[in-house]
N, C-alpha and C positions, 0 to 999 in steps of 0.2 A: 470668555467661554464660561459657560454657568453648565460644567459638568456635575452631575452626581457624587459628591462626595463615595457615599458606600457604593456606588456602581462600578465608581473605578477602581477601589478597593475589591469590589467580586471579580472582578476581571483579572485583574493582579493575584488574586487567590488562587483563579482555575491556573493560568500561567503556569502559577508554579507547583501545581499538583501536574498540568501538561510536562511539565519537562521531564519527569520520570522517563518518559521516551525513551528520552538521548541515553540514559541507562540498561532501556530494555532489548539485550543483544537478540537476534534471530542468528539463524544456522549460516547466513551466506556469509562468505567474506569479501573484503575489498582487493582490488589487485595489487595493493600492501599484506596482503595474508591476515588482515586484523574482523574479525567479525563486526558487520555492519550492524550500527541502533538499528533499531524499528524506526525515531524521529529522520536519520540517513535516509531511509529505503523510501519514505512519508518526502521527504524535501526532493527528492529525484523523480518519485512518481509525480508530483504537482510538474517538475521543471518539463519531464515527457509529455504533459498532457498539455502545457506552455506550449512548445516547440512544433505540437503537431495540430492546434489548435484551428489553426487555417484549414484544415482538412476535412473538418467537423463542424460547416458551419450552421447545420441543423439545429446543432446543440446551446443551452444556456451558458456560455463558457466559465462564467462565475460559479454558477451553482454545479459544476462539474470538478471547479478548481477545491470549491467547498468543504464537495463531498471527499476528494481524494485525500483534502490534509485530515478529516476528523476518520476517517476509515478504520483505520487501526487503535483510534483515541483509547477504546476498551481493552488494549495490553497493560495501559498506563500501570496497573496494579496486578493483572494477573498474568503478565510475559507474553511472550509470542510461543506457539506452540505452531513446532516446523508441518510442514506439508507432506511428511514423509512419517509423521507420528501421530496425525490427527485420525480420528475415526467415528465413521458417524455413529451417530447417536448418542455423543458425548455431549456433555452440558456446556460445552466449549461456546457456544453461540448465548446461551442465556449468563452465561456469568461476563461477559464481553458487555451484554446489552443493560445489565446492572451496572456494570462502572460507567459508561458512558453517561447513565443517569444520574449516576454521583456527579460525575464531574459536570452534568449539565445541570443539577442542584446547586452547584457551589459558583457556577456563574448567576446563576439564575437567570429571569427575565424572558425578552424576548431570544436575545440571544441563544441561552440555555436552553429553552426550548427547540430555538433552531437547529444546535448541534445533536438534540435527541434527535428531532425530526430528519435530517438528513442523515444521519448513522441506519432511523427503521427502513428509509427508502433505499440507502446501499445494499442492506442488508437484506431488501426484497429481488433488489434486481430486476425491478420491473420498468423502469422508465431507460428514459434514452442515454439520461447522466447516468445512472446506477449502472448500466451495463457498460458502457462505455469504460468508467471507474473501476469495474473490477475485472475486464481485461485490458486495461493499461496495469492494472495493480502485477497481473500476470504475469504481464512482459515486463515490467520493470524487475522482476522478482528473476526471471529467468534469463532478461540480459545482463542482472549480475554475475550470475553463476557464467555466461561466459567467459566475462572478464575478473572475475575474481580466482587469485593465488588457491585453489583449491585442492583440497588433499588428492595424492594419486590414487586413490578408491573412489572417488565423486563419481557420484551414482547420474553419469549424463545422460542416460536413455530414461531416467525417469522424467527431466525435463522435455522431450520430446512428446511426452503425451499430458505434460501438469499445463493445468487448466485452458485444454484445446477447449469445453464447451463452454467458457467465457469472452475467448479471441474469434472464434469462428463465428460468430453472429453479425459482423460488421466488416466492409472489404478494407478497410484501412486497417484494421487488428489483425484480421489475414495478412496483408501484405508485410505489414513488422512480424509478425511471427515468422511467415516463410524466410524472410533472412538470420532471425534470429536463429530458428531450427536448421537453419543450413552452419552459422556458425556454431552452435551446438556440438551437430555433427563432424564439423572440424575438429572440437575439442577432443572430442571421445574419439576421435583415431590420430590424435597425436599430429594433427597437419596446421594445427593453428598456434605455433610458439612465437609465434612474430607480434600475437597478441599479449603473451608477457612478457617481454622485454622491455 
C-alpha cells in the first residue's frame, strides 16, 4: 500500500478533533438516566437509517449514511444547543457551519471538502438524502425521549409537535412517527412503565 504519509496523518488529526463528540452531552437521556453524547444520538441515528434502509430505495444509501454521521460534526466545539432553547435568528446555524469547516480544513483534500459539502446539503434540506436525514434525525431524537429515565417534569407534549415538518414529507417518516407519537402519548399519561423496567 503506497498510502499518503501526511494524509493519514490529516485523517488521524480530524479523528481526534471528531471525538469531542462523545463529550458533547445534549438534554435527552438514556434509559440508564445518564445524558446522551451528541456522537451516542449520531451512532443510533446512522444504525435507524441502516435498519430502515430497505424502505428507501430511491435513495443514495451511502450518501444518506454520510450525511447522518457528519450532521451534527459542528457541535464538535460549540455543544448542542437543545430544541427547547434554540430560537431563530440566532447565529446558531453559521457558527456550526464554521466548525465544520475547520474540521473539514484539518482533514483537508477531497474528503474535507466532502464533509463541508454534505453538512451545506443537510443543512439545505433540499435533496432526498437531506430531508430524509433530518427527519430520521427527528425521530431518533424523540424515540429517545420515549425510552429514556426522564425527569417527572419532561415536557412530552412538546415532542408531539418537534419537528413534525421534517417527518411529514415522506410516508415512511409518517408511519415511525405515528408510532413513536402514540408511545409518546403513552409516556405523558403514565400508561407506558413497562417501558422502564
Amino acid at each position: 500500500m503506497n498510502a499518503d504519509v501526511e494524509r493519514l496523518r490529516r485523517s488521524l488529526e480530524f479523528l481526534r478533533e471528531a471525538e469531542r463528540l462523545k463529550d458533547v452531552l445534549r438534554s435527552g437521556v438514556t434509559s440508564q438516566g445518564r445524558r446522551e453524547s451528541t456522537a451516542e444520538h449520531t451512532w443510533r441515528l446512522c444504525l435507524m437509517v441502516m435498519v430502515f434502509s430497505d424502505l428507501v430505495p430511491e435513495v443514495d444509501h451511502l450518501k444518506l449514511l454520510k450525511m447522518c454521521l457528519i450532521h451534527d460534526l459542528g457541535e464538535a466545539y460549540a455543544g448542542d444547543v437543545p430544541a427547547t432553547e434554540q430560537s431563530p435568528g440566532s447565529d446558531r446555524r453559521d457558527i456550526e457551519y464554521r466548525d465544520v469547516q475547520k474540521l473539514g480544513d484539518i482533514h483537508g483534500g477531497e474528503v474535507g471538502q466532502e464533509i463541508v459539502a454534505l453538512w451545506l446539503e443537510y443543512d439545505a434540506g433540499e435533496t432526498n438524502e437531506a430531508r430524509l436525514a433530518k427527519g430520521f434525525d427527528k425521530l431518533e431524537t424523540i424515540l429517545q425521549h420515549t425510552q429514556g429515565d426522564n425527569a417527572s417534569d419532561f415536557d412530552y407534549a412538546f415532542n408531539l409537535t418537534y419537528g413534525v415538518e421534517r417527518t411529514g414529507g415522506h410516508d415512511l417518516l409518517k408511519a415511525i412517527r405515528a408510532i413513536i407519537d402514540t408511545e409518546t402519548q403513552e409516556r405523558s399519561e403514565g400508561r407506558a412503565a413497562w417501558r422502564d423496567a
